[in-house]
C-alpha positions in Angstrom: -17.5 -14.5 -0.1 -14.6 -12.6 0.3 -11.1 -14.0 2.2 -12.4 -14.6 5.9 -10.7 -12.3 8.4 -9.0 -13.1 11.3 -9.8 -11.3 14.9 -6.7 -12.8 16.1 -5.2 -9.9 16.7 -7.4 -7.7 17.6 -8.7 -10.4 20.0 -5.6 -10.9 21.7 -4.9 -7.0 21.7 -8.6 -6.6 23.7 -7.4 -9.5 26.1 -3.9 -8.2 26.6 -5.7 -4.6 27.8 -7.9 -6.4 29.7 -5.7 -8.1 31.6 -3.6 -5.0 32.2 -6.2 -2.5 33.0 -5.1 -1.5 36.1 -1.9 -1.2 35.5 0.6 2.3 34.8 -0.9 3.4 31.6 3.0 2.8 30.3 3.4 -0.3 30.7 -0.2 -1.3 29.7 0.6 0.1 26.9 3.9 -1.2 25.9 2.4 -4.9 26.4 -0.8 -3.9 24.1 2.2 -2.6 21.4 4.0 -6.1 21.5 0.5 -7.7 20.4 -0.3 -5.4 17.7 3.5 -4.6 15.7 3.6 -8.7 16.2 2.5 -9.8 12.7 1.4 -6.6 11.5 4.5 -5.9 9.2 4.0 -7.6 5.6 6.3 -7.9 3.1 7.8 -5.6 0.3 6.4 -5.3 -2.9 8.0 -5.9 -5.8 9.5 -2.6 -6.6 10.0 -1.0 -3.3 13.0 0.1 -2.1 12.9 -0.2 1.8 10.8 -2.6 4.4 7.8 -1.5 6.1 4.5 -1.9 5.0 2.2 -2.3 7.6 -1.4 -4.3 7.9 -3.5 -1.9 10.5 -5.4 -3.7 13.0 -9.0 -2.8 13.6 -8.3 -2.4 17.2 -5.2 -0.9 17.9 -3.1 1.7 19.7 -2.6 5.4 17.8 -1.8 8.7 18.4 -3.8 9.5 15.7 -7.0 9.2 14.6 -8.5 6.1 11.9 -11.8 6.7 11.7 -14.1 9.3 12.9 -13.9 9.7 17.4 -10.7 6.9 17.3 -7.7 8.2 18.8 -5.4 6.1 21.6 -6.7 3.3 21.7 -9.4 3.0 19.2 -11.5 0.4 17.8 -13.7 0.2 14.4 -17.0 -0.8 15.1 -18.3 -0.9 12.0 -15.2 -2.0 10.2 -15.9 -5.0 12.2 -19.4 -5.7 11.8 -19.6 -5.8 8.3 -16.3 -8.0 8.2 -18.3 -10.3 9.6 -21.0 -10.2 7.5 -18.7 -10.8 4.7 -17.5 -14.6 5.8 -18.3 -17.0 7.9 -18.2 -16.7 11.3 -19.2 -19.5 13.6 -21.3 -18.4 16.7 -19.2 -18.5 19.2 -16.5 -16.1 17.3 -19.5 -13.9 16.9 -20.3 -13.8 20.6 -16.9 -12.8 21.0 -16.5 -10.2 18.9 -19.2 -8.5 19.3 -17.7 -8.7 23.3 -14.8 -7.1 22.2 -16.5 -4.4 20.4 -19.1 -3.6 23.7 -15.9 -3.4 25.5 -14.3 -0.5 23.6 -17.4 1.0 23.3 -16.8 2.0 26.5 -12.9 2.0 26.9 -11.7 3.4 23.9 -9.7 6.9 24.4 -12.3 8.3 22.4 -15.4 7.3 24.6 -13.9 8.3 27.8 -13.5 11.8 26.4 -16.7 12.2 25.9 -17.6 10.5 29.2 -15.8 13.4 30.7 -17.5 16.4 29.3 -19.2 18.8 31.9 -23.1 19.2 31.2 -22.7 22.5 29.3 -20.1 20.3 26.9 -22.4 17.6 26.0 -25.7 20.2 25.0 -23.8 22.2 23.0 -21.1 20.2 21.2 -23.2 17.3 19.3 -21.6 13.7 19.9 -21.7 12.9 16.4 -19.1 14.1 13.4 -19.5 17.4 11.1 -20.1 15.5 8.1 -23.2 13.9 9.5 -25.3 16.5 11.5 -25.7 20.2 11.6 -24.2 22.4 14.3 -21.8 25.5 15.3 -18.8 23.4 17.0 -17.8 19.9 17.2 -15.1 18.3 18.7 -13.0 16.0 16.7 -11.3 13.3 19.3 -8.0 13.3 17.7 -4.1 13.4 18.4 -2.7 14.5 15.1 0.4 16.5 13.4 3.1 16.0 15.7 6.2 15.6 13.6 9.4 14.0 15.4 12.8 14.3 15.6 14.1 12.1 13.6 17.5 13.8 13.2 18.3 12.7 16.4 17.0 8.9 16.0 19.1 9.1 12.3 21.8 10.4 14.6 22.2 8.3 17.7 20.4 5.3 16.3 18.7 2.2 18.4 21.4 2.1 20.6 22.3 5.7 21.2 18.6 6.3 22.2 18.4 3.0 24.1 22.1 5.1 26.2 20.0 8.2 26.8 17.7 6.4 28.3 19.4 4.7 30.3 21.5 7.3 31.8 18.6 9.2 32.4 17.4 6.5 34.6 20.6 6.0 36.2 20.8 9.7 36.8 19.0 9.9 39.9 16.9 12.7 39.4 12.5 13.4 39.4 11.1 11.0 36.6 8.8 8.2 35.6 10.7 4.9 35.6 8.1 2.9 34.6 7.5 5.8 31.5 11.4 5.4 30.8 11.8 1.5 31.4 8.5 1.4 28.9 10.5 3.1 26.4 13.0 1.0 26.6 10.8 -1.8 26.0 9.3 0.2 22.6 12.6 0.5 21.0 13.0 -3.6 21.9 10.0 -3.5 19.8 11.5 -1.9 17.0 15.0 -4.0 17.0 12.0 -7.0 17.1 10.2 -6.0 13.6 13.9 -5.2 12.1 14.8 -9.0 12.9 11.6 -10.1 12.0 12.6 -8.7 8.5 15.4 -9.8 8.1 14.3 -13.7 8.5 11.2 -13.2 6.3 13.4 -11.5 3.6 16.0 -13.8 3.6 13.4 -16.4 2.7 11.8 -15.0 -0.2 14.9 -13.5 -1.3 16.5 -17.7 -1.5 13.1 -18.4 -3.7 13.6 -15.5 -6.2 14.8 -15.5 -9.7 14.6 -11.6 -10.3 18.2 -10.5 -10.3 16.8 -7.2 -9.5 14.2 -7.6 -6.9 17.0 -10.0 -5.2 19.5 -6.8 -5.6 17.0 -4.9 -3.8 16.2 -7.3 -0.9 19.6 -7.8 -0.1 20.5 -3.9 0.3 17.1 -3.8 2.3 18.5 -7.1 4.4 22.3 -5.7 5.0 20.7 -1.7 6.2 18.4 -3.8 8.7 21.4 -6.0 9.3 23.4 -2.6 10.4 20.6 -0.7 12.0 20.5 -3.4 14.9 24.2 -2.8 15.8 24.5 1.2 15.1 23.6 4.1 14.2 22.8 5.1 10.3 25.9 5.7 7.8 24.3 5.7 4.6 21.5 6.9 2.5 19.2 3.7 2.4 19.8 2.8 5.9 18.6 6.5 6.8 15.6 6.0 4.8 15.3 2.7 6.3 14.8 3.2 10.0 13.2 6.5 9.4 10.6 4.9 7.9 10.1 1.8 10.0 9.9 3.8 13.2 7.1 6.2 11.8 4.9 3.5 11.3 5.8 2.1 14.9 5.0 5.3 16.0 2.1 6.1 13.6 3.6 9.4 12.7 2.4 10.6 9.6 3.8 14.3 8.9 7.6 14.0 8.2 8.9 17.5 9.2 12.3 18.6 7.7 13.4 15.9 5.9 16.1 17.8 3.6 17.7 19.0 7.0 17.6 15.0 8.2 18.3 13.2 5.1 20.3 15.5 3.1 23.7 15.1 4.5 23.2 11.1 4.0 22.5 12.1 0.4 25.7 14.3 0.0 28.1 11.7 1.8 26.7 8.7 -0.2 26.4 10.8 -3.4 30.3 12.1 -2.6 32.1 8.9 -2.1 30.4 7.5 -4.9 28.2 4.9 -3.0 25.1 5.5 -4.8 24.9 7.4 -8.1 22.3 10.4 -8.6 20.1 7.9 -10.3 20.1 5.3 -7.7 19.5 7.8 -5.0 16.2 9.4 -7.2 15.0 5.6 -7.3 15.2 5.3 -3.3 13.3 8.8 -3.0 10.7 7.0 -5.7 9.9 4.4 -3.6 9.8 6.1 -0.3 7.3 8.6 -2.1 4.8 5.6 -3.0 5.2 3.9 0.0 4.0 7.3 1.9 1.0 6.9 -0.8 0.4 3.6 -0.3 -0.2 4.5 3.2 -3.0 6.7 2.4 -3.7 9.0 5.3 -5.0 11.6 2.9 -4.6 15.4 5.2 -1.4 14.6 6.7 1.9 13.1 4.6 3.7 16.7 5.1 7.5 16.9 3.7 8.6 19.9 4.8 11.5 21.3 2.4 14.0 24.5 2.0 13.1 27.7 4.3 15.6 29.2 6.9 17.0 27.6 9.7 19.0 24.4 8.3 22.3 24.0 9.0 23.6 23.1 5.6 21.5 24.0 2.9 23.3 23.0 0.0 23.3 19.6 1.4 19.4 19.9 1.8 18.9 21.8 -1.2 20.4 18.8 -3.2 18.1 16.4 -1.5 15.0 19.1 -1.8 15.5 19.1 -5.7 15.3 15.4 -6.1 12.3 15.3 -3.8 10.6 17.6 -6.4 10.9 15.2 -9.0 10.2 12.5 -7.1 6.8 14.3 -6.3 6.7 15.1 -10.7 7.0 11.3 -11.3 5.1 9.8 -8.5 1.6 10.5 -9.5 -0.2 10.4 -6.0 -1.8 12.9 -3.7 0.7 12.1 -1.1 3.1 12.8 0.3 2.5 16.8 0.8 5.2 18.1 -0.4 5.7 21.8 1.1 8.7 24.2 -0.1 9.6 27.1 2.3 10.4 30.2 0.2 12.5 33.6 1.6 14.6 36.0 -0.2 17.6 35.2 -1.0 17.2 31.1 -1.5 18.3 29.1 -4.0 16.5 30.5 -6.7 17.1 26.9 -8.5 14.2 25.1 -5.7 12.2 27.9 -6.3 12.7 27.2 -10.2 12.0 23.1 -10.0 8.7 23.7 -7.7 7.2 25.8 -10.2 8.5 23.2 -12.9 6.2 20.6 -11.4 3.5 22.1 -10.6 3.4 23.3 -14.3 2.6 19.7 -15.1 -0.7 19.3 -13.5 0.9 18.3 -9.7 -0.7 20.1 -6.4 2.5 20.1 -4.6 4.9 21.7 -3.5 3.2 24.2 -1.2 4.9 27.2 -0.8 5.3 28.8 2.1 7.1 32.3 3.0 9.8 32.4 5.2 9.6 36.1 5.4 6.1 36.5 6.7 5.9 33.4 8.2 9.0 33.5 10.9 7.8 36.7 12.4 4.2 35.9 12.4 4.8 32.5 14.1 7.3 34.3 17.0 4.4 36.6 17.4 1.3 34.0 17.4 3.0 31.4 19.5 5.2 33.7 21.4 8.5 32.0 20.5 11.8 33.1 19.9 13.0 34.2 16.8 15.4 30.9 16.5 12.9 28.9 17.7 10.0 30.3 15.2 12.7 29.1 12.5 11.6 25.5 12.9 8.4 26.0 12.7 6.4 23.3 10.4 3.4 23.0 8.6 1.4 19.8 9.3 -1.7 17.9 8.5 -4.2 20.7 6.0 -1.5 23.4 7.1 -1.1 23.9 11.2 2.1 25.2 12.4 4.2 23.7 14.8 8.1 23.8 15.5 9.8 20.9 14.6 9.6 18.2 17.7 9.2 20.5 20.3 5.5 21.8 20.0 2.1 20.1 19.8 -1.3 21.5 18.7 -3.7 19.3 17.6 -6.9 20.7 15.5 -9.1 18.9 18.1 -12.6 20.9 17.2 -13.8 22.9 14.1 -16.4 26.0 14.6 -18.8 27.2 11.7 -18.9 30.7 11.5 -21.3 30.9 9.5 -23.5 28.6 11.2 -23.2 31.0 14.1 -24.6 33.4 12.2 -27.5 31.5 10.9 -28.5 30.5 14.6 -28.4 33.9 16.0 -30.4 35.1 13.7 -32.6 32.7 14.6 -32.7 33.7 18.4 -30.8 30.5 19.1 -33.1 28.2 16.7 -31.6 26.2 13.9 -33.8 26.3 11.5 -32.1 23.1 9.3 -32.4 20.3 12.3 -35.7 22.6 13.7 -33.6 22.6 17.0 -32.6 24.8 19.6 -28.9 24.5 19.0 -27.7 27.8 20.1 -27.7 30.9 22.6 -30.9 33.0 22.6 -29.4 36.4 22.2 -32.6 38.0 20.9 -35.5 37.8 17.9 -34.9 39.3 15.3 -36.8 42.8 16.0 -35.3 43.3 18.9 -32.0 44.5 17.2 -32.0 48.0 16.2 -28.8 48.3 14.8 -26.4 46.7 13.1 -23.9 47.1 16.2 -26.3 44.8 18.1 -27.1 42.6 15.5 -22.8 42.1 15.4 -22.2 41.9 19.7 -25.1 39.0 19.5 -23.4 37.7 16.6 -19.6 37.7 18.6 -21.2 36.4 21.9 -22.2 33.5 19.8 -19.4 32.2 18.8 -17.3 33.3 21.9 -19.4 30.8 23.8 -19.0 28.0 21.7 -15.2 28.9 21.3 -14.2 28.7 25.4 -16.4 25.3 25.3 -14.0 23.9 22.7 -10.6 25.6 24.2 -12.0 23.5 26.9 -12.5 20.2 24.8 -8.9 20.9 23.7 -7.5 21.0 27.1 -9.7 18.0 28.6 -8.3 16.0 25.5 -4.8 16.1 26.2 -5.9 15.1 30.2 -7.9 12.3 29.1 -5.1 10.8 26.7 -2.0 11.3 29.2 -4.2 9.5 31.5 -5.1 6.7 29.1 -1.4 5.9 27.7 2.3 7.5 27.5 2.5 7.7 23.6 6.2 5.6 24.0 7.4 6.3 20.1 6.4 10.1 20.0 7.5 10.7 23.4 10.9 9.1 22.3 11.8 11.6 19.2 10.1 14.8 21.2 12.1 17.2 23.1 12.2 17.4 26.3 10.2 13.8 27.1 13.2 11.8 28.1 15.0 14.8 29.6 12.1 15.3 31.8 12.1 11.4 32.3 8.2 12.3 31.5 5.6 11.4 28.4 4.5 13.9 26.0 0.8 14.8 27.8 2.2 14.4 31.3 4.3 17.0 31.2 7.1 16.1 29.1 6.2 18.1 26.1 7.6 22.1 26.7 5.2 23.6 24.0 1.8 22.5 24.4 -1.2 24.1 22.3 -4.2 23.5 20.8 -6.1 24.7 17.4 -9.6 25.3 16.2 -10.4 25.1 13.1 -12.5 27.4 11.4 -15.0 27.7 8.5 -17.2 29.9 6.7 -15.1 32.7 7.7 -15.1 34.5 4.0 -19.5 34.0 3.7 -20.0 35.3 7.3 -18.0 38.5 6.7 -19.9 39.3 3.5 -23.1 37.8 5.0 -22.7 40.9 7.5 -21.7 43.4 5.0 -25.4 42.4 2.9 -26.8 43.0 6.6 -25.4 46.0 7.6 -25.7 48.0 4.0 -29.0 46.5 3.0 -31.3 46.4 6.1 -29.6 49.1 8.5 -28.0 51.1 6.3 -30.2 51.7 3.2 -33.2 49.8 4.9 -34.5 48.0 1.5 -35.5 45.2 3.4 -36.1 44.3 7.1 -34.2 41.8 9.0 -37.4 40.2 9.0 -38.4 39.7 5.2 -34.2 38.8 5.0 -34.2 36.3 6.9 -37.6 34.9 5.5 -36.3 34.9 2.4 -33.1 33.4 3.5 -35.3 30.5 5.4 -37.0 29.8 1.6 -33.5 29.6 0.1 -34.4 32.7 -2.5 -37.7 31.1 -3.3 -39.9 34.1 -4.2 -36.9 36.5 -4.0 -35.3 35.7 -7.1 -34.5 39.7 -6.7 -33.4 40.1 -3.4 -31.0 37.2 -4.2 -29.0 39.4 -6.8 -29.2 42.6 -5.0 -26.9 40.2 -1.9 -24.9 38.8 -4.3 -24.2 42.5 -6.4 -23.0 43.8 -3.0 -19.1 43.7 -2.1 -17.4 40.9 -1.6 -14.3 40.1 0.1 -11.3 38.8 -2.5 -11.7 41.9 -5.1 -9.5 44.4 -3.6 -13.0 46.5 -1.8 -11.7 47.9 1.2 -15.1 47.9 3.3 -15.4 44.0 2.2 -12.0 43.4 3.1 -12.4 45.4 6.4 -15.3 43.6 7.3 -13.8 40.1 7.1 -10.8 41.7 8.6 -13.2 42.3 11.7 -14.2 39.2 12.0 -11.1 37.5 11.1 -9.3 39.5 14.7 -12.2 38.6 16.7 -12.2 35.0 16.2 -8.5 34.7 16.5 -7.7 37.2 19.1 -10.7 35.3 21.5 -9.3 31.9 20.3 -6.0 33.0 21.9 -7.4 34.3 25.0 -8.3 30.9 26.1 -4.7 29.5 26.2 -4.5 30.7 29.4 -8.3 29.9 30.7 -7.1 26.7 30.2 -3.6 26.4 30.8 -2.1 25.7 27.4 1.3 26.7 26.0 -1.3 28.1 22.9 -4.7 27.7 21.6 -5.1 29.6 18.2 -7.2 29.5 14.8 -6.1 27.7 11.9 -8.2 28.5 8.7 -6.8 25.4 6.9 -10.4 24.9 5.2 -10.3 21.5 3.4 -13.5 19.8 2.0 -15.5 20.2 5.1 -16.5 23.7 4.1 -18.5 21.7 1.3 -19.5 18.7 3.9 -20.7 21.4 6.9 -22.0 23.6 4.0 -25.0 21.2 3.3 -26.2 21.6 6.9 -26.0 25.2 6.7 -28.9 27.0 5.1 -29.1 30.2 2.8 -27.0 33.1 3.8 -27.1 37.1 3.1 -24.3 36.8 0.8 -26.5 35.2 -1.9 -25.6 31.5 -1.7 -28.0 29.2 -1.9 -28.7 26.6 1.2 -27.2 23.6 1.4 -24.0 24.7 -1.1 -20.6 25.1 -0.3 -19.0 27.6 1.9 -15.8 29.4 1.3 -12.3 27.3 1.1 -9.9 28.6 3.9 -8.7 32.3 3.6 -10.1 33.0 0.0 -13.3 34.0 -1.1 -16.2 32.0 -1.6 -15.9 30.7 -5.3 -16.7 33.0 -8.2 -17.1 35.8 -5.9 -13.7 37.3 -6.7 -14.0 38.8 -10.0 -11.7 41.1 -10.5 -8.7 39.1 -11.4 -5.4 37.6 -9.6 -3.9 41.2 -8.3 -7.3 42.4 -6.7 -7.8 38.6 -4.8 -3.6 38.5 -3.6 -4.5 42.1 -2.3 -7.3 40.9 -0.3 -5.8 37.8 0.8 -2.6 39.7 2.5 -4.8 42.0 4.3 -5.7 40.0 7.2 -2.8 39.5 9.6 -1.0 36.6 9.5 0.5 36.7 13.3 -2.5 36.3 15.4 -3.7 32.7 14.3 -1.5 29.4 13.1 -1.7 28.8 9.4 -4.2 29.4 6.8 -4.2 28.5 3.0 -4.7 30.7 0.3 -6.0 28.1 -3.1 -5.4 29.4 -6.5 -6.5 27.8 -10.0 -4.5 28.9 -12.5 -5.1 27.3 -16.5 -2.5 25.6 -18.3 -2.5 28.3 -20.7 -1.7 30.9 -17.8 0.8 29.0 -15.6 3.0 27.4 -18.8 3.0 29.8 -21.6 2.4 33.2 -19.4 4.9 31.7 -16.7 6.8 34.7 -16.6 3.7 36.9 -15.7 2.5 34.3 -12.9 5.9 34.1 -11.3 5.9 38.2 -11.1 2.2 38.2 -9.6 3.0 35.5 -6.9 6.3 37.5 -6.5 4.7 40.3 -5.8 2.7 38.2 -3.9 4.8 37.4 -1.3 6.8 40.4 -1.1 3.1 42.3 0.1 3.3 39.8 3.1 1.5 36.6 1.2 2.2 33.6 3.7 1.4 30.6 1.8 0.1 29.4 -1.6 -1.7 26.3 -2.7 -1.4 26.2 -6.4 -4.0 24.1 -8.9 -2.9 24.1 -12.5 -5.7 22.7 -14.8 -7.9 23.6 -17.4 -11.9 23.9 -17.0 -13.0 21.4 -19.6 -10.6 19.2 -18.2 -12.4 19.4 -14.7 -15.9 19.3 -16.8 -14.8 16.1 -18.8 -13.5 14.3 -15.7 -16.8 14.8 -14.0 -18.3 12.9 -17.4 -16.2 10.2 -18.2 -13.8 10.2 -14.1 -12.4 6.1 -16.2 -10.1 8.4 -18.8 -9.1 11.4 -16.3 -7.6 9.7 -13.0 -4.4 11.6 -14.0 -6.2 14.7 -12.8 -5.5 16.1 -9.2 -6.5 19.2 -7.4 -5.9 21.2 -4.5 -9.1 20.5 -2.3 -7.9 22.4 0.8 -5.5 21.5 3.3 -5.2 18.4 1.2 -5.1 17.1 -2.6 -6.8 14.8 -3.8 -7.8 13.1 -7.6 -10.3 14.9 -8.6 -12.3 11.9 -10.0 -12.6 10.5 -5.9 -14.5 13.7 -4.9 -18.1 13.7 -4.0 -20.0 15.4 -6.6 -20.8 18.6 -4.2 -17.1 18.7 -3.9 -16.4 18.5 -7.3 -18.5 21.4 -8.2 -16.9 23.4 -5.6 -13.6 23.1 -7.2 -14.8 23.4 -10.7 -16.4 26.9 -9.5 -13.4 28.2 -8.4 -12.1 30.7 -10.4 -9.5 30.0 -12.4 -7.3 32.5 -13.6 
């Protein structure tokens, strides 16, 4: 038996919404926010450094997601069940949990989403998740990536924001007084879990005997101490309220913390309050706290890159983040670096320092082809377009002002599959698609391709549409009160972030098997229409008995070009497909009336996870296997070394979607004792217009030995996709994935 739960909370929460349900969705909200921050703050471990670890309810309130289809206000039903199977639970608790649960079965965020959905929705975007069930489209019911402005809340403090408010109520003009008098009521919130702390640590600091655990809960006790009366002045009380109100709010992408943090740093560090040591300690602890919070594709620090107002300030604090990310062994947080000529060559000098020893992080991004291509894609200004910040597996955003949840993911490949099939599926033996034609009725490849574009065109304005009704169905259901406080525009507009208060509002689809479809077209085109050694027939009978019997056929598909080696009618081809998708994606902003709706090819381990419900494919991979990871070829398929794949990968253009990742492997050998040939490749690499790179450094057997004895290698952490992870936690499918990748 393990330690018997208690629904307390989660009861009360449930009663609390109940209660309220027909009230304005800001108030209901702030009342169900009272319940569920009460008690849900524990105490500091031993070594941290700052307050604020937080015990999640199992029903709760979130902008984003826990669990698959949980956003708002969520509930997890089988969290909940098998908790109770776990203790004892008299009958009557039973009876009312199991009430609770029926009852956000129905009312969570999530469920009236779905609820919504026109008949053409619900028959062609399946209910359930793209991990469990084939498909070409799901939605994802989920509210993730927006980063705040937690400049401004370092700046003002409580009691700056609690002014703003204010006068913006006072000031006579349009808004939402119960919106604003509820945000009032979330920063009371907040000034309530800072005093709570301060009356639990003053307790267990009287009991202690450490001398240095007691040091560290009396700084953490005189910060919270300040933070109730004004606004930040130091380093640890920066830190300090930062991170408390991100775990009010749930916020789980940072943005750009050197430009927030790093003049704390330099006036602390100046007047000789903390030392250079003490100040690496703090960064430390705030790094495994961020772990410990384990949210896996999001914890984005966002570091160096144009636009910051004083960047030797935030350089400084950028190069002790670094090695906080060398010595904190943990997949999180996602530390990113923005690059562009002309930087402090030093940053640029420390990332590649850490990720020499073994660590995924930090991403690099390029300034250079990034800025324009993000004023171009989202239609900002330059200025604007300076701000812009990777989130979550790599979605851009600006900085507090924009929001563009990946609410849906589309299988291109799967598209493919299915319209070959005349609409069939031939995994789930379902009709899952359009019926665009049979097979024989295509007598050339330029039909073969419309059908193929039609396809996933139609599934594409269903999810835009998803995207849009999202947004509706959450502004409706609750006022988001601690994002809406730190994004711009919100309290100006005296309005809540999906109710108009947000300026910059967008959506993104994410998309996979982009890289297999291309080449899967090329083996089409060349091999049945072109040199017409094979029908489309026999092809796709053969593809239908994954190779079986056409051991030969299989090599002549996989001897064909492939996209990733520097062939310019492989490249072309996914360079087709690749404006297609994105330039239809875009169209649909305006169809339905977002700011932006664009493609983000962020691939992380779902292009193994959708890859098993996706059967063989033209370019010679077997059914069931992995597809391609983001922007890069499918693995092994690039073999003509690291110049040939950085040429592919700048082809495509950057400036019609919103972020994709480019993984590389490089060996120890290569990245430590060749350094000075890797750092001229990548270089070169982003002076040709490379956008981003995610860099692995590890050694084959290494991988091969973790995968037989995963006790001795938990020190071993790769670059999945959009997200890093410890190699030994992967599912085996995943795993061999990875190990497949080339490594150069």
């Amino acid at each position: 038996m393990t330690e018997r739960y208690n629904f307390r909370r989660e009861l009360q929460f449930t009663s609390t919404y109940q209660t309220l349900i027909g009230a304005l969705p800001a108030e209901r909200e702030l009342a169900c926010l009272k319940v569920q921050m009460s008690g849900s703050f524990v105490a500091p471990k031993i070594e941290d450094h700052f307050a604020g670890r937080y015990d999640r309810p199992l029903v709760g309130f979130s902008i984003d997601e826990w669990g698959q289809k949980a956003f708002g206000y969520y509930h997890l039903a089988e969290v909940m069940r098998a908790t109770m199977t776990s203790s004892h639970y008299s009958d009557e608790e039973k009876r009312d949990i199991e009430a609770m649960i029926d009852f956000w079965e129905q009312e969570n965020t999530s469920a009236k989403l779905r609820a919504s959905y026109s008949t053409e929705l619900k028959k062609f975007l399946p209910s359930d998740n793209w991990m469990g069930e084939p498909g070409i489209a799901f939605p994802l019911y989920r509210l993730t990536g927006g980063n705040l402005n937690y400049e401004q809340l370092l700046q003002l403090g409580i009691g700056g924001l609690e002014n703003l408010i204010k006068a913006r109520i006072q000031s006579g003009d349009e808004h939402e007084p119960a919106f604003l008098e509820a945000m009032l009521g979330a920063l009371q919130i907040l000034r309530d879990t800072i005093t709570a702390y301060i009356g639990s640590l003053s307790v267990i600091r009287e009991s202690l005997v450490d001398p240095e655990r007691s040091k560290r809960l009396r700084i953490i006790i005189k910060s919270l101490k300040a933070l109730l009366t004004s606004a930040p002045s130091s380093f640890h009380e920066a830190i300090q309220l930062f991170w408390l109100y991100s775990l009010l709010a749930d916020n789980r992408n940072y943005g750009r913390m050197d430009v927030y943090l790093g003049d704390f740093l330099h006036e602390d560090l100046s007047s000789g309050v903390i030392s250079e040591i003490e100040a690496q300690e703090m960064l430390n602890s705030l790094w495994k706290l961020m772990a410990d919070r384990e949210t896996r594709v999001h914890g984005r620090i966002i570091i160096g890159g144009k636009g910051r107002k004083d960047e030797a300030n935030a350089d400084h604090f950028a190069l002790l983040a670094m090695e906080a990310t060398r010595v904190v062994l943990a997949i999180e947080p996602q530390l990113s670096l923005r690059i562009y000529d002309g930087m402090n060559q030093k940053l640029l000098e420390k990332a590649y320092d850490v990720l020499s020893e073994g660590r995924t992080f930090p991403i690099l991004y390029n300034d250079d082809a990034n800025i324009p291509s993000v004023q171009k894609a989202f239609g900002f200004s330059e200025l604007e377009a300076e701000q812009y910040t990777p989130y979550g597996c790599g979605e851009y955003i600006l900085d507090h002002q924009s929001f563009g949840t990946p609410s849906g993911v589309i299988n291109l490949l799967k598209a493919l599959e299915i319209t070959l099939h005349n609409g069939f599926d031939p995994v789930s033996k379902r009709n899952m698609g359009l019926p665009l034609g049979a097979a024989n009725t295509f007598t050339s490849f330029e039909e073969l391709l419309s059908a193929y574009k039609r396809q996933v065109e139609h599934h594409v304005r269903l999810m835009a549409q998803q995207e849009a009704m999202e947004y509706s169905v959450a502004g409706q259901a609750a006022s988001f009160l601690f994002t809406s406080l730190l994004y711009d525009n919100c309290i100006e507009r005296g309005k809540s972030i999906f109710n108009d208060g947000i300026r910059y509002l967008g959506g993104t689809l994410e998309t996979y098997g982009n890289t297999n479809a291309a080449d899967s077209l090329l083996a089409i085109r060349q091999l049945v229409f072109e040199d017409k050694q094979v029908s489309l027939e026999e092809l796709i009978q053969a593809l239908d008995s994954d190779f079986e019997g056409h051991a030969l056929l299989r090599k002549q598909l996989q001897d064909l070009p492939k996209y990733g080696n520097d062939i310019e009618v492989a490249d072309r081809m996914y360079d087709e497909l690749h404006h297609h998708v994105c330039e239809y994606v875009a169209d649909q902003a305006k169809e339905v009336d977002l700011h932006s709706y664009l493609v983000v090819i962020i691939n992380n381990s779902a292009n193994t996870l959708m890859g098993r419900w996706t059967s063989a494919s033209a370019d010679g991979r077997r059914s069931g296997t992995s597809m391609n990871n983001g922007n890069a070829p499918s693995s092994g398929n690039d073999k003509e070394g690291a110049t040939a794949l950085l040429n592919s990968l700048v082809k495509p253009a950057h400036s019609i979607h919103a972020g994709a990742v480019q993984n590389m492997k490089f060996s120890r050998d290569t990245f430590i004792h060749h350094r000075a040939k890797v750092v001229a490749l990548l270089d070169s690499y982003f002076k040709n217009g490379g956008a981003q790179a995610m860099i692995t450094v590890v050694d084959r057997d290494e991988l091969e030995k973790a995968m037989d004895n995963p006790e001795a290698y938990s020190h071993v952490f790769v670059r999945v996709g959009g997200f890093s992870a410890r190699f030994i936690e992967l599912d085996h499918d995943v795993q061999l994935e990875i190990l497949n990748r080339t490594l150069y």
